[in-house]
C-alpha positions as CSV (number, residue, x, y, z in Angstrom):
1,X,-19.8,13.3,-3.9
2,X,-17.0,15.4,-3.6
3,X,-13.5,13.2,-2.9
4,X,-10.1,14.5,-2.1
5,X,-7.3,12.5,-3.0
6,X,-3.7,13.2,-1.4
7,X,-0.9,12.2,-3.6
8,X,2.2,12.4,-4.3
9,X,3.1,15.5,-7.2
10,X,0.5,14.2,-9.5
11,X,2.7,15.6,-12.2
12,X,5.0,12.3,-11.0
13,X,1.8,9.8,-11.5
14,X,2.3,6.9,-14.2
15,X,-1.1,7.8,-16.3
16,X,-1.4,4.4,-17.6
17,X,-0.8,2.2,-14.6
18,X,-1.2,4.5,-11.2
19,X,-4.3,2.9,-9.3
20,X,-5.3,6.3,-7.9
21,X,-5.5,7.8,-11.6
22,X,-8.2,4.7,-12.0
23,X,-9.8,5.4,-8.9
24,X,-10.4,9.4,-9.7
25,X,-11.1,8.2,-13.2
26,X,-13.8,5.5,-12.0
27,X,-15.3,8.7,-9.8
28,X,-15.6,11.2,-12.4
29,X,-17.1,8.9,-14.5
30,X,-19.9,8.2,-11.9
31,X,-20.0,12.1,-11.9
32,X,-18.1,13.0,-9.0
33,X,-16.2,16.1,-8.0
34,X,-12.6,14.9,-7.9
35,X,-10.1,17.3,-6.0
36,X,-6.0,16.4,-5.5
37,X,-3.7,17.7,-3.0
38,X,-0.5,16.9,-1.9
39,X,0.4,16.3,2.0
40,X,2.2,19.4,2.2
41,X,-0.8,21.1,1.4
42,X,-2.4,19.9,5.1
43,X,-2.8,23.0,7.0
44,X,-4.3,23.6,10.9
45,X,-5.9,26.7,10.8
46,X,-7.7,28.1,13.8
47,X,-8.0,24.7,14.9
48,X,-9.3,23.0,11.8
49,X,-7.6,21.1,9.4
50,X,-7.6,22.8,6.0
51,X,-6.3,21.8,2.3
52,X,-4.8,23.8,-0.1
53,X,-6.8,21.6,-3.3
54,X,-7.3,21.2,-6.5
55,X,-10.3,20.5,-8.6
56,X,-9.2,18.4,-11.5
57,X,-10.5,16.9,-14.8
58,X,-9.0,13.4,-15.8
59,X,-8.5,13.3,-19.4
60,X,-7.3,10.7,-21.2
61,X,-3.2,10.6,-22.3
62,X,-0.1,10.8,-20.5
63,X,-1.2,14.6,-19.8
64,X,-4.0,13.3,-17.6
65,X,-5.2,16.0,-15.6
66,X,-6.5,19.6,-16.1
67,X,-7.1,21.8,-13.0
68,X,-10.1,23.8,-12.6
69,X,-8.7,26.1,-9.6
70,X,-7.1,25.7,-6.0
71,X,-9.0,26.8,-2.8
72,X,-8.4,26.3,0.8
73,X,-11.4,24.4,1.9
74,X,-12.3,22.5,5.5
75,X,-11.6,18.7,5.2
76,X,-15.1,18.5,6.7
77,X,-15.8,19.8,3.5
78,X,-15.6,16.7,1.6
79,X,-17.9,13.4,1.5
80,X,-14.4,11.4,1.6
81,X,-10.4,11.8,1.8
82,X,-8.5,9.1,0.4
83,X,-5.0,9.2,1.9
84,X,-2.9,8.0,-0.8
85,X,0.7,9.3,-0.2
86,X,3.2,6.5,-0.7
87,X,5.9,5.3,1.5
88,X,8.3,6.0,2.9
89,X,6.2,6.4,6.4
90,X,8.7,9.3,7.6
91,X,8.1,12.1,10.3
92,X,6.3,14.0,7.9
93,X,3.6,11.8,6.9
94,X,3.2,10.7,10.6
95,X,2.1,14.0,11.2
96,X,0.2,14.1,8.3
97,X,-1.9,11.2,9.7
98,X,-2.3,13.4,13.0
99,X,-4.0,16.3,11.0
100,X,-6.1,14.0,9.3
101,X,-6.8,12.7,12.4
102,X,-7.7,15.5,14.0
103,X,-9.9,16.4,10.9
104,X,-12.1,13.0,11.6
105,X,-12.7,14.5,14.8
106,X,-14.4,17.0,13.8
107,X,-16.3,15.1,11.3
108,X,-14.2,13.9,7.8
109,X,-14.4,10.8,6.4
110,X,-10.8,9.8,5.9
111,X,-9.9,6.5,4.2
112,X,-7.7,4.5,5.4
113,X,-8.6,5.7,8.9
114,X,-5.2,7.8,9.9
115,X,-4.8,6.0,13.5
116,X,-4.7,2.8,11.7
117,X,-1.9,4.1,9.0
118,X,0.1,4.9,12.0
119,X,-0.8,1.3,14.1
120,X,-0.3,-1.3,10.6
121,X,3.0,-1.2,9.9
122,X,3.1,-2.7,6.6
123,X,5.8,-5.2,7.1
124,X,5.3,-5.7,11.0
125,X,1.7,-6.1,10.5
126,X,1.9,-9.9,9.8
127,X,2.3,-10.7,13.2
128,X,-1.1,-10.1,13.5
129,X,-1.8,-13.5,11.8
130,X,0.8,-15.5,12.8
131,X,-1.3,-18.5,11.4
132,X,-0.6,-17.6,7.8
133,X,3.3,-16.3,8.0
134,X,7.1,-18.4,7.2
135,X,9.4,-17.8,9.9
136,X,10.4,-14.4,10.2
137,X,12.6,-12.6,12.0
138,X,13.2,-8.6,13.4
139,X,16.0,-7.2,14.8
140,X,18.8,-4.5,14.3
141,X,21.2,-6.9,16.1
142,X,23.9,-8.7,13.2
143,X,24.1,-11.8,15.4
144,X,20.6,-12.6,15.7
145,X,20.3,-12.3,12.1
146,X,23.6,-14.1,11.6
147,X,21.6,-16.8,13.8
148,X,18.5,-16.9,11.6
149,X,20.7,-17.4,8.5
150,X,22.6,-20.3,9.7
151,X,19.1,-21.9,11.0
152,X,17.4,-21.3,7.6
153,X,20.1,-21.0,4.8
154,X,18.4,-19.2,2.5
155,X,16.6,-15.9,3.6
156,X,15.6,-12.5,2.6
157,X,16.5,-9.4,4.3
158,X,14.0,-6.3,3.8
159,X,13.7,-2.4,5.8
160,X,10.7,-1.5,7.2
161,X,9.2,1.6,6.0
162,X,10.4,1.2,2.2
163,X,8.5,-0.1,-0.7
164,X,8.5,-1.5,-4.5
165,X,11.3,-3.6,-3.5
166,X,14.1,-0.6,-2.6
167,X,16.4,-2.3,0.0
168,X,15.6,-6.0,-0.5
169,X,18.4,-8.3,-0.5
170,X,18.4,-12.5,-0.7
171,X,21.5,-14.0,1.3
172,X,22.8,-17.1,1.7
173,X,26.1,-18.5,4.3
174,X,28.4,-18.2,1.7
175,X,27.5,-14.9,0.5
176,X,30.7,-12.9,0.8
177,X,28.5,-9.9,1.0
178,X,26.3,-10.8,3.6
179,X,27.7,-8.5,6.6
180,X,28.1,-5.6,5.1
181,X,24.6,-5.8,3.6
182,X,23.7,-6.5,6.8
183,X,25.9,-3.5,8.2
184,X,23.8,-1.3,5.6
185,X,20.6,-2.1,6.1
186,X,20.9,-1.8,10.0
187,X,23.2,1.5,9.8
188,X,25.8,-0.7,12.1
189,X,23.4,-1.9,14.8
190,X,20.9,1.0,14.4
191,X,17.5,0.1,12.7
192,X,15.6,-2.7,12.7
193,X,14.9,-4.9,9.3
194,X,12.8,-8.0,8.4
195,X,14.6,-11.3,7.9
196,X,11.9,-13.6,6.3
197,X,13.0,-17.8,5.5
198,X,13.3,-17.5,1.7
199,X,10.3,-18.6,-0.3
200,X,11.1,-20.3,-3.3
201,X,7.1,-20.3,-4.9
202,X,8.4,-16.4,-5.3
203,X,9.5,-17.9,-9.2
204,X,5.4,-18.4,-9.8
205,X,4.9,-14.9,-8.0
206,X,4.9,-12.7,-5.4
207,X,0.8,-12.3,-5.3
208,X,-0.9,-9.1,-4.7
209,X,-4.1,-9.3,-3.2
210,X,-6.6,-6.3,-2.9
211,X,-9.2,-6.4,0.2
212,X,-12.3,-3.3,0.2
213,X,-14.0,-2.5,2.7
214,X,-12.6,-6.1,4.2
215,X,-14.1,-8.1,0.7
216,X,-11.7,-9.7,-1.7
217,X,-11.1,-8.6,-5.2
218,X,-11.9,-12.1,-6.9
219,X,-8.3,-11.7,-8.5
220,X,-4.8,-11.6,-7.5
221,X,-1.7,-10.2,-9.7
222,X,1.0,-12.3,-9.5
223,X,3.8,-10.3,-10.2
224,X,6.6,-12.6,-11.2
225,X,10.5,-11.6,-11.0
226,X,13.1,-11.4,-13.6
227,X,15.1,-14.5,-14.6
228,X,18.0,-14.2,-11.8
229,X,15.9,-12.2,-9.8
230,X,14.7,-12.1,-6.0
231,X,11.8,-9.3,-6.5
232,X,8.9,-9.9,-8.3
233,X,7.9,-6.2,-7.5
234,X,6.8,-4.4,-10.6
235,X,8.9,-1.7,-9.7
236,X,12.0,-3.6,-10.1
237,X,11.1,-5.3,-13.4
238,X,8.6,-8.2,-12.3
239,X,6.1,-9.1,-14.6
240,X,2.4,-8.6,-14.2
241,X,-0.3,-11.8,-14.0
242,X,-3.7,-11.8,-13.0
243,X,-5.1,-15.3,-12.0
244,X,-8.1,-16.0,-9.5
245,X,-7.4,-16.4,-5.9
246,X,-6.7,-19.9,-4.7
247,X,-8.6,-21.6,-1.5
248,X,-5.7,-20.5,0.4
249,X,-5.6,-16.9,-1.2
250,X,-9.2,-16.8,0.1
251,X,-8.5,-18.2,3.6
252,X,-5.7,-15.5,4.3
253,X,-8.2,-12.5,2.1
254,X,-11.2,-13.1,4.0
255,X,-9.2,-13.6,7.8
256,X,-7.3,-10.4,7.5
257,X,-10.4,-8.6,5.7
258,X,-12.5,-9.1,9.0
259,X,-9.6,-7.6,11.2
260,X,-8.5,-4.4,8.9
261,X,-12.0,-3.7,8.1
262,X,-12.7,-3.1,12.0
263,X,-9.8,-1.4,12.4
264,X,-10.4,1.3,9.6
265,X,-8.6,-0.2,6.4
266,X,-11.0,0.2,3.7
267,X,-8.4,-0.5,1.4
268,X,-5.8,-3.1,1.9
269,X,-3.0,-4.9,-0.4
270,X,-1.9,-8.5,0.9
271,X,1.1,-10.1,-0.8
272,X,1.3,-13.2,-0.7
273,X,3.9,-15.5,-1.5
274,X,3.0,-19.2,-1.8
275,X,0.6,-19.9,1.1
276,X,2.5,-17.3,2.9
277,X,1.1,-13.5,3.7
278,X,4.4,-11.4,3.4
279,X,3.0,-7.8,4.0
280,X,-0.1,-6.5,4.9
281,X,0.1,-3.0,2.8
282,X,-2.5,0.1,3.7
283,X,-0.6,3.4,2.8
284,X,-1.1,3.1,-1.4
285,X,-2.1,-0.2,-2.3
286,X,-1.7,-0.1,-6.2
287,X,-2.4,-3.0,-9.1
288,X,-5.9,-1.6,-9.8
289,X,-5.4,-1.3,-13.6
290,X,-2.9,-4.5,-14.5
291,X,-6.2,-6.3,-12.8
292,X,-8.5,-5.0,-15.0
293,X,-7.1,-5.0,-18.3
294,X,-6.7,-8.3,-17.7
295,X,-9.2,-9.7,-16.7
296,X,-12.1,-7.6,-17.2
297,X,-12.9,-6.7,-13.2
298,X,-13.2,-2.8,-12.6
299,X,-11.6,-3.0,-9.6
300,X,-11.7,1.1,-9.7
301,X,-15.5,1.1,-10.4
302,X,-15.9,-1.3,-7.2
303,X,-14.0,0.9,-5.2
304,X,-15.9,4.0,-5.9
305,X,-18.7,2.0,-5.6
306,X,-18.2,0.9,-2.3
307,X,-17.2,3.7,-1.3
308,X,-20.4,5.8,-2.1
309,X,-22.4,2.9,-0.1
310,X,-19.6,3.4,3.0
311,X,-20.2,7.4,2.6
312,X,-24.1,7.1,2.4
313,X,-24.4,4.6,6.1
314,X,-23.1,8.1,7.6
């Protein structure tokens, strides 16, 4: 196969942690053609949807890449796209989901399916399975939050499009801070965030679970905050545990898998806090590596995997 990743500068990748380092690793090394581009490089030419890419060779070492020459090639061109820009979900890469969009019209294979990057929201998307959620609230309005505080106590305020914890704030009544975080994260009225009851099984974890192609990973990474701290993201300085997924784990993994896996998620990241799903995450779900190292599971070698076997029912 040939398999074109978009990314962000690949220059800014983390060699020994980025999951989609492990996934282009994982497909060289079952001797595929591995091609990077960034979304800026999406161009509609004469009505198809071209790529300004990159063939690269993954080498071991922080300097893990070595380019073999950039063409302009048709998407069509490729037996799969992996879409694999991280948030934030701005103007720029909604329209990048409407050229890859229009490319699957005409024929690509583009994982996750660009309608469905648009239509799961990754905070908003636990709505969808209200079953396995705490109470949660959205709204731009300060007195409706204000409201949820006061019912609950104890709650955590996030934004919707950011990620790796950016913008995630824990308040309580007596938090002297509490409008004008409020005030911030709504721009005075203007945007819309996430008030969530707070969880306090966040100290064993905030969990991250990988779905593919709808399946579970058989292992979650708990990724456990700093003493004094809300976050477990690793991102903001949470540690990193791998542990097998619970009976509940499972419930939620296999629930949601069904669902996304209809809708066009091939690859999903749940988090899951206590019994609770928290986010349902499809731009760049990440965690690949801290997985495997420890426990043993090449969860990059099952994605390519199943990949090839999604790319061959065609």
């Amino acid at each position: 196969m040939e398999i074109l990743f978009i990314v962000d500068p690949p220059e800014t990748l983390k060699e020994y942690k980025d999951s989609s380092i492990a996934m282009m690793r994982a497909a060289q090394g079952r001797g595929h053609a591995v091609w990077v581009c960034q979304q800026r490089d999406l161009h509609l030419w004469e009505g198809r949807v071209v790529a300004f890419a990159t063939q690269v060779t993954v080498k071991p070492g922080v300097d893990w890449f070595g380019e073999a020459g950039t063409r302009v090639r048709l998407l069509t061109d490729f037996s799969a796209v992996l879409m694999r820009k991280d948030p934030p979900v701005d103007q720029d890469y909604l329209a990048a989901t409407h050229l890859l969009g229009l490319a699957e019209e005409h024929g690509a294979r583009v994982f996750n399916r660009p309608a469905a990057l648009r239509d799961w929201n990754e905070k908003l998307s636990i709505f969808r399975f209200p079953q396995f959620i705490a109470p949660t609230l959205v709204s731009a309005r300060a007195e409706l939050i204000d409201g949820f505080l006061a019912e609950h106590g104890d709650i955590i305020v996030k934004p919707l499009h950011a990620m790796g914890g950016q913008g995630v704030f824990r308040l309580s009544p007596a938090d002297p801070n509490r409008n004008a975080i409020v005030e911030t994260l709504t721009e005075h009225g203007r945007h819309a965030v996430m008030a969530q009851r707070y969880l306090p099984e966040i100290s064993e974890g905030d969990k991250r679970i990988l779905l593919i192609d709808g399946e579970p990973v058989p292992y979650a990474l708990a990724r456990i905050p700093l003493a004094g701290e809300t976050r477990g993201n690793l991102a903001a300085g949470g540690s990193a545990r791998a542990q097998p997924l619970t009976e509940r784990d499972e419930e939620i993994a296999r629930t949601v898998g069904r669902v996304v896996r209809e809708a066009g998620l091939f690859l999903v990241g749940l988090d899951v806090i206590g019994e609770c799903l928290t986010e349902v995450n499809v731009t760049s779900p990440t965690c690949f590596v801290e997985i495997a190292e420890q426990t043993g599971f090449d969860v990059a070698d099952t994605f390519i995997a199943t990949l090839e076997t999604s790319v061959a029912q065609v």
